[in-house]
Gaussian input, Z-matrix of N, CA and C with variables (Angstrom, degrees):
# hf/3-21g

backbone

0 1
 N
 C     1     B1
 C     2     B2     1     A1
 N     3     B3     2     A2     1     D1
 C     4     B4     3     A3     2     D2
 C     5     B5     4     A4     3     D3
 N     6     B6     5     A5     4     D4
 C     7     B7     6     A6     5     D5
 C     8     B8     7     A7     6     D6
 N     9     B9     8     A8     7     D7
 C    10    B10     9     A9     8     D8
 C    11    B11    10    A10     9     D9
 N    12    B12    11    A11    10    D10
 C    13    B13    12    A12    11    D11
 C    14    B14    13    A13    12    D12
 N    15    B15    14    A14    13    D13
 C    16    B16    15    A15    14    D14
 C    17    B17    16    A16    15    D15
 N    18    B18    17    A17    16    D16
 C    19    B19    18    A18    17    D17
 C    20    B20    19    A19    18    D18
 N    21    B21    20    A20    19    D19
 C    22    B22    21    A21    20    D20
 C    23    B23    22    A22    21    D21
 N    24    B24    23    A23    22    D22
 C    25    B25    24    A24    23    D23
 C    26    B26    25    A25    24    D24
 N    27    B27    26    A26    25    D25
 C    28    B28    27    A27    26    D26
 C    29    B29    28    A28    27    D27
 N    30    B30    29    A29    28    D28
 C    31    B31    30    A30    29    D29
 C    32    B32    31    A31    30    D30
 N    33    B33    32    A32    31    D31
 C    34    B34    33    A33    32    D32
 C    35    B35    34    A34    33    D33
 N    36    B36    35    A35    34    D34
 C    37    B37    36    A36    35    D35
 C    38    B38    37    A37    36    D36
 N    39    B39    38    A38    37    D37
 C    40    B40    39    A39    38    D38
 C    41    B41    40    A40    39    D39
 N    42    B42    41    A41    40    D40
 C    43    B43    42    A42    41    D41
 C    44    B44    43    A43    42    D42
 N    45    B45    44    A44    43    D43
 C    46    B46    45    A45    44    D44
 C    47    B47    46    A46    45    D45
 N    48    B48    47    A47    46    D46
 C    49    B49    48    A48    47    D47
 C    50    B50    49    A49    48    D48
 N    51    B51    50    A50    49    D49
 C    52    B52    51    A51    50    D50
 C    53    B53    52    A52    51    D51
 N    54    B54    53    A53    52    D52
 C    55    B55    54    A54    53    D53
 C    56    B56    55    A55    54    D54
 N    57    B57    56    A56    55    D55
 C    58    B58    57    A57    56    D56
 C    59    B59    58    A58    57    D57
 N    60    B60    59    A59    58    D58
 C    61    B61    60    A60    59    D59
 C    62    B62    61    A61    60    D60
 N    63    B63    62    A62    61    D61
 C    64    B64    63    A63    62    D62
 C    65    B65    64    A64    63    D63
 N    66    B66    65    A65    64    D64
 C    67    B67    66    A66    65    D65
 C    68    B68    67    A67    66    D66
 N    69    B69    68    A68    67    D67
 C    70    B70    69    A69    68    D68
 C    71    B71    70    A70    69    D69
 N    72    B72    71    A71    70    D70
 C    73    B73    72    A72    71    D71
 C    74    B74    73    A73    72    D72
 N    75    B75    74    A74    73    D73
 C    76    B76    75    A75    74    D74
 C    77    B77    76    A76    75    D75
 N    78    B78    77    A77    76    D76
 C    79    B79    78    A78    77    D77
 C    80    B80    79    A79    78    D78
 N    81    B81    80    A80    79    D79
 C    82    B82    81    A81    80    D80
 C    83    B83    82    A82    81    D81
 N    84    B84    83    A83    82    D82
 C    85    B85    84    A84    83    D83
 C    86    B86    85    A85    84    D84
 N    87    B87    86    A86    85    D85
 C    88    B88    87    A87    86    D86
 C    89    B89    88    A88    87    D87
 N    90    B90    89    A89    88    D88
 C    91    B91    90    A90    89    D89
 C    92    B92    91    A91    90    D90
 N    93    B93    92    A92    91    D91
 C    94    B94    93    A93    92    D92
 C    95    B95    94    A94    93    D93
 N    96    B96    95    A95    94    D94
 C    97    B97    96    A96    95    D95
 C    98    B98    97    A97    96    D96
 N    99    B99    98    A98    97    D97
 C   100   B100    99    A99    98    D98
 C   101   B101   100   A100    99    D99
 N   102   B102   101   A101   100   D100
 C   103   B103   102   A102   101   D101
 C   104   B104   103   A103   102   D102
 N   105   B105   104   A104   103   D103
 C   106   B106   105   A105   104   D104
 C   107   B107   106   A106   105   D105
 N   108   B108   107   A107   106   D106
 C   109   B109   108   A108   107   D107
 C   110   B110   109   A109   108   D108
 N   111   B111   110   A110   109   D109
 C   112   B112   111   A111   110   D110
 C   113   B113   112   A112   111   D111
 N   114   B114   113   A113   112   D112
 C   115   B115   114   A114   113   D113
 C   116   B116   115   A115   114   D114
 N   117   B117   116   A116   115   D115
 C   118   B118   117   A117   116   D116
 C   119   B119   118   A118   117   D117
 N   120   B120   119   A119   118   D118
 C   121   B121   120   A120   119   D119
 C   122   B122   121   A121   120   D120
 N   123   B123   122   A122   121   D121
 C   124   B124   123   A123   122   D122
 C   125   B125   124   A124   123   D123
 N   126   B126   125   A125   124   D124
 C   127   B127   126   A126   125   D125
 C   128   B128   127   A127   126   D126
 N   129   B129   128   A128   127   D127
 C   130   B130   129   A129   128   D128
 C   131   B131   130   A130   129   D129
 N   132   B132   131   A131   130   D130
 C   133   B133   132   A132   131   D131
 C   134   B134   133   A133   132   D132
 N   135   B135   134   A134   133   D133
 C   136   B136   135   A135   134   D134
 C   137   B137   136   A136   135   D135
 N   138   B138   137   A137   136   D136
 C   139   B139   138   A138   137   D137
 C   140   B140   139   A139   138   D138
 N   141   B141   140   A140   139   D139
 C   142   B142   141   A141   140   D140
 C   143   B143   142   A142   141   D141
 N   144   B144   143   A143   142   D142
 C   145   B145   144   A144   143   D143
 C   146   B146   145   A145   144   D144
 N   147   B147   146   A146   145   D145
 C   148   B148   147   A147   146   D146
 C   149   B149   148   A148   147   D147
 N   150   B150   149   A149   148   D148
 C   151   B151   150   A150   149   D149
 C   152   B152   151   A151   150   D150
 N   153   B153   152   A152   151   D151
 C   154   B154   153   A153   152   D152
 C   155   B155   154   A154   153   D153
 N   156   B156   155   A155   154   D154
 C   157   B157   156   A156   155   D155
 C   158   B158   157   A157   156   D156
 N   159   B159   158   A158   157   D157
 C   160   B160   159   A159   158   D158
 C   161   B161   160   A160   159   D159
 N   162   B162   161   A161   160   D160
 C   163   B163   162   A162   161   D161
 C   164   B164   163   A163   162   D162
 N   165   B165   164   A164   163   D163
 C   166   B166   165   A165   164   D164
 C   167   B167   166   A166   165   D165
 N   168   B168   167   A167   166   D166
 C   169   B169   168   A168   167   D167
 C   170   B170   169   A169   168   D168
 N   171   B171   170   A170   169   D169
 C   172   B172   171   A171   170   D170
 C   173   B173   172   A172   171   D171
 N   174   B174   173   A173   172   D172
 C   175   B175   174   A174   173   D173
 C   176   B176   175   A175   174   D174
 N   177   B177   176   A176   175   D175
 C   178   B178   177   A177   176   D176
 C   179   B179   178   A178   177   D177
 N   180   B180   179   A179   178   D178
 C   181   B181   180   A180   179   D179
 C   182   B182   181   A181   180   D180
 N   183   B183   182   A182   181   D181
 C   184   B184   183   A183   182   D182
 C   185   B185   184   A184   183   D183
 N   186   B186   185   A185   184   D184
 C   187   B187   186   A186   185   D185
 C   188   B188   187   A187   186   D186
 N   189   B189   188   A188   187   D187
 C   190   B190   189   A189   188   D188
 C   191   B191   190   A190   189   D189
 N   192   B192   191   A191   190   D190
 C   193   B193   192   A192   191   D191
 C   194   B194   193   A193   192   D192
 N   195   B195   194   A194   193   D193
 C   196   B196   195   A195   194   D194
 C   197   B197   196   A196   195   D195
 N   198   B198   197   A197   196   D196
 C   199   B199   198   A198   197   D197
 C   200   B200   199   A199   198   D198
 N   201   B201   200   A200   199   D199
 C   202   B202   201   A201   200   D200
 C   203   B203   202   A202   201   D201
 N   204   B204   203   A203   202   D202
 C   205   B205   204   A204   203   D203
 C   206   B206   205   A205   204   D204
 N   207   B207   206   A206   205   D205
 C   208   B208   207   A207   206   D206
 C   209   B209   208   A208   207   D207
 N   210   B210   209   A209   208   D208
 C   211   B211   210   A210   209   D209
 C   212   B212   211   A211   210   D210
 N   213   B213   212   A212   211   D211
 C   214   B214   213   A213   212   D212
 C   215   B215   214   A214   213   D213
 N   216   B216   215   A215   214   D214
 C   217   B217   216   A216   215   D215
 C   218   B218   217   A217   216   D216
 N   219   B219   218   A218   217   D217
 C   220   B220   219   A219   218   D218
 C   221   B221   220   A220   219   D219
 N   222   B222   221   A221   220   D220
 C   223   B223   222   A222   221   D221
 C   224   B224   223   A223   222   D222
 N   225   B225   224   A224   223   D223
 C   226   B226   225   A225   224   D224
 C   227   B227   226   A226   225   D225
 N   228   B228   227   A227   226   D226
 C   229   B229   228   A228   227   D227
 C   230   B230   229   A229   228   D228
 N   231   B231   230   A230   229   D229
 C   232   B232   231   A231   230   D230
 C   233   B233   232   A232   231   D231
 N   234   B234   233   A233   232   D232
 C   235   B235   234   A234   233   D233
 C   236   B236   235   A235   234   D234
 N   237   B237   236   A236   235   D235
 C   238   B238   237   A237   236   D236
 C   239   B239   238   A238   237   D237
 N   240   B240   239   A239   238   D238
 C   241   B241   240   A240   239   D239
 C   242   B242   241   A241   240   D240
 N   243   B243   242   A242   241   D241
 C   244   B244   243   A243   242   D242
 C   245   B245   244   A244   243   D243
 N   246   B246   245   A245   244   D244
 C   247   B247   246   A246   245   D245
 C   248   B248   247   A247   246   D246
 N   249   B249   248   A248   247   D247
 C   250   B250   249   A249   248   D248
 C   251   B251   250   A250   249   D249
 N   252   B252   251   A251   250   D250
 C   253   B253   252   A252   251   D251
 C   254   B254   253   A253   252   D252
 N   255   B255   254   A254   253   D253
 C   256   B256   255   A255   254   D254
 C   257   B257   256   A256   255   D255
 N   258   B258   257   A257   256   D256
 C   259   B259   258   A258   257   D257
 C   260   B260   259   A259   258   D258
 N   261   B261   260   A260   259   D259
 C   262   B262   261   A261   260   D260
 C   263   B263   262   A262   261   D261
 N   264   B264   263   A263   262   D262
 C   265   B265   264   A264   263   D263
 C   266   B266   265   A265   264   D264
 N   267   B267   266   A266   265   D265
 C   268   B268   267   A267   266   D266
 C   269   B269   268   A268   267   D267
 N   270   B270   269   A269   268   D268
 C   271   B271   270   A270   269   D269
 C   272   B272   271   A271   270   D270

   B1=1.4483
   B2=1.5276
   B3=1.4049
   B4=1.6507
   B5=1.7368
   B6=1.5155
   B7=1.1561
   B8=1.7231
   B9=1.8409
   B10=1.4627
   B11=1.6544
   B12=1.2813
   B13=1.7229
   B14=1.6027
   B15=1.5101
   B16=1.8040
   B17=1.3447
   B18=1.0977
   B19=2.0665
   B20=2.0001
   B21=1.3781
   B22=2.1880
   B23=1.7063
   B24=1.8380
   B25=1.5488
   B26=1.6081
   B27=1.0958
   B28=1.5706
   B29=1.7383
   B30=1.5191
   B31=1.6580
   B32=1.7628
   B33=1.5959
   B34=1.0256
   B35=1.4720
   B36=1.5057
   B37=1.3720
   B38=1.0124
   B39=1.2158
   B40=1.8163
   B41=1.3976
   B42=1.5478
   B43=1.4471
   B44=1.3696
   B45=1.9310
   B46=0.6366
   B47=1.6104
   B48=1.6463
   B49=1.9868
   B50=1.1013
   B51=1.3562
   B52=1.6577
   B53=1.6421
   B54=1.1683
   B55=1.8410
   B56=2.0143
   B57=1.1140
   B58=1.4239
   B59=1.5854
   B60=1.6666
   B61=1.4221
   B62=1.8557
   B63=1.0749
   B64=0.9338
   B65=1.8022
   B66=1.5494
   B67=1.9204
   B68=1.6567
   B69=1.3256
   B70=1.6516
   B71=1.6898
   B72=1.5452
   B73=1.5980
   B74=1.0012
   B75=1.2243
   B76=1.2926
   B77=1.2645
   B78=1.6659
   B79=1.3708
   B80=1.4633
   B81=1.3203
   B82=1.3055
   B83=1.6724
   B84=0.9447
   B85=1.1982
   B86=1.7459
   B87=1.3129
   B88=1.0640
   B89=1.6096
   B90=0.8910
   B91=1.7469
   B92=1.4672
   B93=0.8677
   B94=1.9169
   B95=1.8952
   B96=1.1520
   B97=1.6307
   B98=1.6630
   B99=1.3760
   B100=1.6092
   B101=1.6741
   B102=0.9481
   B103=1.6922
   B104=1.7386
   B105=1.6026
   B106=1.5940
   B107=1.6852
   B108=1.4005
   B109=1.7284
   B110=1.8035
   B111=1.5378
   B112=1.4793
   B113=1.6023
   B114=0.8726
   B115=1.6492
   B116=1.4574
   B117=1.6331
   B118=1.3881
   B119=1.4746
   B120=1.4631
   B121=1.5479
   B122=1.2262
   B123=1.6802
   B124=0.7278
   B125=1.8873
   B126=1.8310
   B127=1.3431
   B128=1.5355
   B129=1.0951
   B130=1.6365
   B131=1.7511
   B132=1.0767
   B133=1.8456
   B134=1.4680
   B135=1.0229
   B136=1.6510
   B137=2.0228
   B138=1.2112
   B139=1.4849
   B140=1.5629
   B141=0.9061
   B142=0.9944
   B143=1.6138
   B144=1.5685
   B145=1.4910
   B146=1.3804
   B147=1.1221
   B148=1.5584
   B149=2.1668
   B150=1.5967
   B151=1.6983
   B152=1.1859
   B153=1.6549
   B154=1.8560
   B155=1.7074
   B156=1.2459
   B157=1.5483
   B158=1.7322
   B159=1.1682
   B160=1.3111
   B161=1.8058
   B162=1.3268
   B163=1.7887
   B164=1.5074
   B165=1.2885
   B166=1.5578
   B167=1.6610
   B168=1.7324
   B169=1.6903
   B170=1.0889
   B171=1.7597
   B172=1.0773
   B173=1.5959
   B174=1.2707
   B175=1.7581
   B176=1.2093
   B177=1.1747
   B178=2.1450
   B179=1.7805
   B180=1.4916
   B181=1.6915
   B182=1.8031
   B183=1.3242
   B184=1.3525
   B185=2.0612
   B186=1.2032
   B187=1.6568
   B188=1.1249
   B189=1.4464
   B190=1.7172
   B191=1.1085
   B192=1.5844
   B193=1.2209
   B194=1.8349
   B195=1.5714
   B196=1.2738
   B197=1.7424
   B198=1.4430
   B199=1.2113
   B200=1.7450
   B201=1.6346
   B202=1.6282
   B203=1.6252
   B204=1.2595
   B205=1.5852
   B206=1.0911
   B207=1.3020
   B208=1.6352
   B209=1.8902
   B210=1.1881
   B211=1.4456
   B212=1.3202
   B213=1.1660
   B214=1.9378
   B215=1.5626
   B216=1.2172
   B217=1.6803
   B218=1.5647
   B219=1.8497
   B220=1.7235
   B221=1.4159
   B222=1.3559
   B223=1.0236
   B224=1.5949
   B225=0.8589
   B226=1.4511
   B227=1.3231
   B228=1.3738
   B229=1.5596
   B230=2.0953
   B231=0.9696
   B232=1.7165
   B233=1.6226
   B234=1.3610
   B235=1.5196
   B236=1.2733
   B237=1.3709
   B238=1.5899
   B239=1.7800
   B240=1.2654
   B241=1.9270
   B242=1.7344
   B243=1.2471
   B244=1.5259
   B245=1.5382
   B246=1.1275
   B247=1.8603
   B248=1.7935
   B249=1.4339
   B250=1.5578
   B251=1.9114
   B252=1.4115
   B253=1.7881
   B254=1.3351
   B255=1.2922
   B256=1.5374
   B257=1.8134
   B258=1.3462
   B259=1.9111
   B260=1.9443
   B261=1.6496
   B262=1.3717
   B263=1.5917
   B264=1.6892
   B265=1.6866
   B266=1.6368
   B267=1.5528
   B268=1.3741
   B269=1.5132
   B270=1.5739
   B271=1.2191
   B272=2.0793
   A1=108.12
   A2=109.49
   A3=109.63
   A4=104.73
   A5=114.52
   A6=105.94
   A7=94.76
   A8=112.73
   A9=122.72
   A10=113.86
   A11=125.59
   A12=121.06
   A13=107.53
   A14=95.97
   A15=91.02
   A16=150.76
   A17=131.61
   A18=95.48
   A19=89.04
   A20=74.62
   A21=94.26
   A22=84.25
   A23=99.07
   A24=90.99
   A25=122.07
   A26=106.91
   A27=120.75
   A28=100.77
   A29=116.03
   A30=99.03
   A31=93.17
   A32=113.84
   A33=143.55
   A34=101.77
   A35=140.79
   A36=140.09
   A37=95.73
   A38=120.63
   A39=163.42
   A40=93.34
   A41=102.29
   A42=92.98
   A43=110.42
   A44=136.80
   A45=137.48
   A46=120.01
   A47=81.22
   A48=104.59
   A49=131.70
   A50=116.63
   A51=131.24
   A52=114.63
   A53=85.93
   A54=122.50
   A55=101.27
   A56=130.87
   A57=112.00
   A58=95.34
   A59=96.31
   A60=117.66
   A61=110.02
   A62=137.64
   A63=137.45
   A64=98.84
   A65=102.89
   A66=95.42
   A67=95.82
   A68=92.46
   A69=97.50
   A70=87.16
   A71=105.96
   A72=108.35
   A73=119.56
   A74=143.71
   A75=163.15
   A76=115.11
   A77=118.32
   A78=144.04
   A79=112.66
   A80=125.36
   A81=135.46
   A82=97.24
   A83=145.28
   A84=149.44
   A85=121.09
   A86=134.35
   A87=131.63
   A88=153.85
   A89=139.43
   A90=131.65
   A91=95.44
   A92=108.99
   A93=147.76
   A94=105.54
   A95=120.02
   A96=103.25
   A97=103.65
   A98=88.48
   A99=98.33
   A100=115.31
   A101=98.61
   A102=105.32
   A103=111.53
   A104=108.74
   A105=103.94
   A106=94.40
   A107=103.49
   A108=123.60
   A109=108.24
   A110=91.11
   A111=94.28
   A112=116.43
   A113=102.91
   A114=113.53
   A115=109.94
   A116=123.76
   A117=118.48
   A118=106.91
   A119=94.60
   A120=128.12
   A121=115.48
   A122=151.08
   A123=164.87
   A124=90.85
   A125=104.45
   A126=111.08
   A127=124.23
   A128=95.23
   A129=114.93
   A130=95.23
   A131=124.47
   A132=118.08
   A133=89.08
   A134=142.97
   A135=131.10
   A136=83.71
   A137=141.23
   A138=130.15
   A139=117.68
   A140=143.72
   A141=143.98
   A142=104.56
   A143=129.10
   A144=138.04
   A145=77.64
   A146=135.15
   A147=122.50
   A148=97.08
   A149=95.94
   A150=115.82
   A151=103.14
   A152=98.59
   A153=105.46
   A154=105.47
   A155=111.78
   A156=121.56
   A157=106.46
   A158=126.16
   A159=112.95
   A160=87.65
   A161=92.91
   A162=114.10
   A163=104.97
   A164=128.49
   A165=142.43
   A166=100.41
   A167=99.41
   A168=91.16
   A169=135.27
   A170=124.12
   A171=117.89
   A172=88.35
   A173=116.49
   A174=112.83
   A175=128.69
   A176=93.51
   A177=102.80
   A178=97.63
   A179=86.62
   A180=122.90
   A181=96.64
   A182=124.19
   A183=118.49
   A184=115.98
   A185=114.09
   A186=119.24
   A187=121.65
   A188=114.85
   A189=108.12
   A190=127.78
   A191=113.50
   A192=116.20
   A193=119.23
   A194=100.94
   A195=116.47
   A196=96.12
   A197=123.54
   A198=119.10
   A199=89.37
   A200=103.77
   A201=110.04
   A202=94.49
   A203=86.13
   A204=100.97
   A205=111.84
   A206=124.60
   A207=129.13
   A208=115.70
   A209=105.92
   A210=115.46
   A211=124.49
   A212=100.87
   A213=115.06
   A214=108.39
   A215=115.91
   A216=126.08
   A217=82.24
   A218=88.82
   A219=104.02
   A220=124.45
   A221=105.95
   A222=109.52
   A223=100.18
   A224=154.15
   A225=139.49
   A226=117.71
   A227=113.74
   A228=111.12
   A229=104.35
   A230=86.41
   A231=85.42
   A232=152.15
   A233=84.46
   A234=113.83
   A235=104.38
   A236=113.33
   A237=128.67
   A238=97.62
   A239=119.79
   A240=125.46
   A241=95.42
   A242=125.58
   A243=121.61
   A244=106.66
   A245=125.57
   A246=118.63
   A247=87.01
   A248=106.09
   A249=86.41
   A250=91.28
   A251=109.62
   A252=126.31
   A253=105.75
   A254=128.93
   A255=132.53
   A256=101.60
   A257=109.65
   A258=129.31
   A259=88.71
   A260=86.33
   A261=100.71
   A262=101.60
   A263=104.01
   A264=121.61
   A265=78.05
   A266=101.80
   A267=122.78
   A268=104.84
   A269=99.08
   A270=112.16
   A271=101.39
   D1=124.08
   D2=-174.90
   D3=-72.41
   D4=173.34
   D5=-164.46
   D6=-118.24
   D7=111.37
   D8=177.28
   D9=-25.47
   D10=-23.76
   D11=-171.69
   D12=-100.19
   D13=-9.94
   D14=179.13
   D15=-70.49
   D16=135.27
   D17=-149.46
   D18=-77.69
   D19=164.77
   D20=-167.79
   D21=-88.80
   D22=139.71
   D23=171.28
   D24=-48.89
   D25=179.67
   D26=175.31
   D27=73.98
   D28=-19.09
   D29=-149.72
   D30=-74.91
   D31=150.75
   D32=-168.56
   D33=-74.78
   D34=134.65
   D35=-176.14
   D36=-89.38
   D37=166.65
   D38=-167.21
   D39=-73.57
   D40=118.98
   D41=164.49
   D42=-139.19
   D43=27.28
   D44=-165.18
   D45=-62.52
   D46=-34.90
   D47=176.24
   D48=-50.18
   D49=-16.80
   D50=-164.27
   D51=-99.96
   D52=-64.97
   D53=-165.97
   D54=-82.12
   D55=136.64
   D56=126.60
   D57=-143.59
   D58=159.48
   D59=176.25
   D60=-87.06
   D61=157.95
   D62=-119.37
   D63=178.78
   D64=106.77
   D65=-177.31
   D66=-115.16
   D67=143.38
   D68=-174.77
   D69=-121.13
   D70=139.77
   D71=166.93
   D72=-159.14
   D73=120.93
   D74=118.83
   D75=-5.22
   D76=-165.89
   D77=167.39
   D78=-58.98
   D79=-49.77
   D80=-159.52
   D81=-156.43
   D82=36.21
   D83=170.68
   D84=-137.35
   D85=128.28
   D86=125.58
   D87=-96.14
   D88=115.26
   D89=-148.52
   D90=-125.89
   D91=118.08
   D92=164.72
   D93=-59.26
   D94=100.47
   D95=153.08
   D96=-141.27
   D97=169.27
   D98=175.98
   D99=-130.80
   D100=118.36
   D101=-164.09
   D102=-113.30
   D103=147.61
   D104=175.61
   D105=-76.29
   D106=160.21
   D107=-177.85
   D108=-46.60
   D109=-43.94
   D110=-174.18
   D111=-75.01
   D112=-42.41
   D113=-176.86
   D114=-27.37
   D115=126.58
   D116=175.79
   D117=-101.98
   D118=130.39
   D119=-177.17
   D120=-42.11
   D121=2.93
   D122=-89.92
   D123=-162.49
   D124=-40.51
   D125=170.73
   D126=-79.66
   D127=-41.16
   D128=169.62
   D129=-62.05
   D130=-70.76
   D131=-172.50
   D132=-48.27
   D133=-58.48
   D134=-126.94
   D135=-93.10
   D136=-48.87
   D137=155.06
   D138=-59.81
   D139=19.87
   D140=171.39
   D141=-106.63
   D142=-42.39
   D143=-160.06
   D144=-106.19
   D145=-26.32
   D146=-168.75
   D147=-58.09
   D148=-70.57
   D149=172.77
   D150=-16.91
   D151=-71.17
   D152=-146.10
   D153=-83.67
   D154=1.30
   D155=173.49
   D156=79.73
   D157=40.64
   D158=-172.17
   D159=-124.97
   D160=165.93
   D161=175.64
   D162=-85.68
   D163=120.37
   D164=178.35
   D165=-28.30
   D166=-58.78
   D167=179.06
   D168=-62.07
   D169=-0.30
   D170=-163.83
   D171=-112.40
   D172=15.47
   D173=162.87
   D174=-128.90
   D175=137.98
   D176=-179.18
   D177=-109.83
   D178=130.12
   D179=-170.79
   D180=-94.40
   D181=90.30
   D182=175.40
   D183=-107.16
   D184=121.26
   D185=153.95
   D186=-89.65
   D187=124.19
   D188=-175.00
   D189=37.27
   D190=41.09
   D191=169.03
   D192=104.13
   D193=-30.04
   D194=-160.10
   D195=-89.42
   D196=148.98
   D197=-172.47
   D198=-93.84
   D199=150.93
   D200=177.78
   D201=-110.86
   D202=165.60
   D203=178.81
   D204=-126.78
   D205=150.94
   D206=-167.03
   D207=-66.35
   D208=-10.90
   D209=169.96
   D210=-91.75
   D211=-25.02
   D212=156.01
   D213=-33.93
   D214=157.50
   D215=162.98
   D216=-146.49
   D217=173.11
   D218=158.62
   D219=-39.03
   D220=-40.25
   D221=-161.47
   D222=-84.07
   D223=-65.67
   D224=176.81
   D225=-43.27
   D226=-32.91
   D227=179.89
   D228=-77.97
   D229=-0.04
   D230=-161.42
   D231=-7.72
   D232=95.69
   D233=-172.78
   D234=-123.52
   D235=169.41
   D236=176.11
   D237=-96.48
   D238=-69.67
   D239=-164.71
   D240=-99.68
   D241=109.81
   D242=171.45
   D243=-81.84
   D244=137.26
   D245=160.06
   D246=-113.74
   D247=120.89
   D248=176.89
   D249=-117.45
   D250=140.23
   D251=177.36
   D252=-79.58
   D253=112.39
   D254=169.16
   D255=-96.01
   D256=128.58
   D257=-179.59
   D258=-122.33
   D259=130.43
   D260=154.14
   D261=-64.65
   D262=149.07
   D263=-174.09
   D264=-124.42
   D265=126.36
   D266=157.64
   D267=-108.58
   D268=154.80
   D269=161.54
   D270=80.96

């Protein structure tokens, strides 16, 4: 008798731990990445302004409101799904 909690062959392992995807959006933009946990966001901002043609400094990286900093990763911000809001910074 197989045991009900066992994974069924073929089934695909857990990989929530590794990987997360990551939506960056603007005014009129959304940008798709998928980043390891550790990775600091700093790479994700700097391809993100790379795309949309803007200078890193002239953008603020906000989660729920809270401004991120380029030394941040997932893992300090800690969440599972990030949507992070990029605002042109004047002045």
């Amino acid at each position: 008798m197989a045991d009900a909690n066992a994974p069924m062959p073929g089934d695909a392992p857990a990989q929530s731990t590794e990987h997360l995807n990551i939506k960056v959006t603007d005014n009129n933009n959304e940008v798709f990445f998928k980043i390891k946990r550790s990775t600091q966001l700093k790479k994700l901002m700097d391809a993100f302004c790379e795309r949309q043609g803007k200078q890193p400094s002239t953008v603020r990286f906000l989660f729920d409101g809270t401004r991120v900093r380029p030394e941040d990763s997932p893992d300090t911000v800690r969440v599972t799904y990030v949507t992070l809001s990029a605002f042109g910074q004047h002045g």
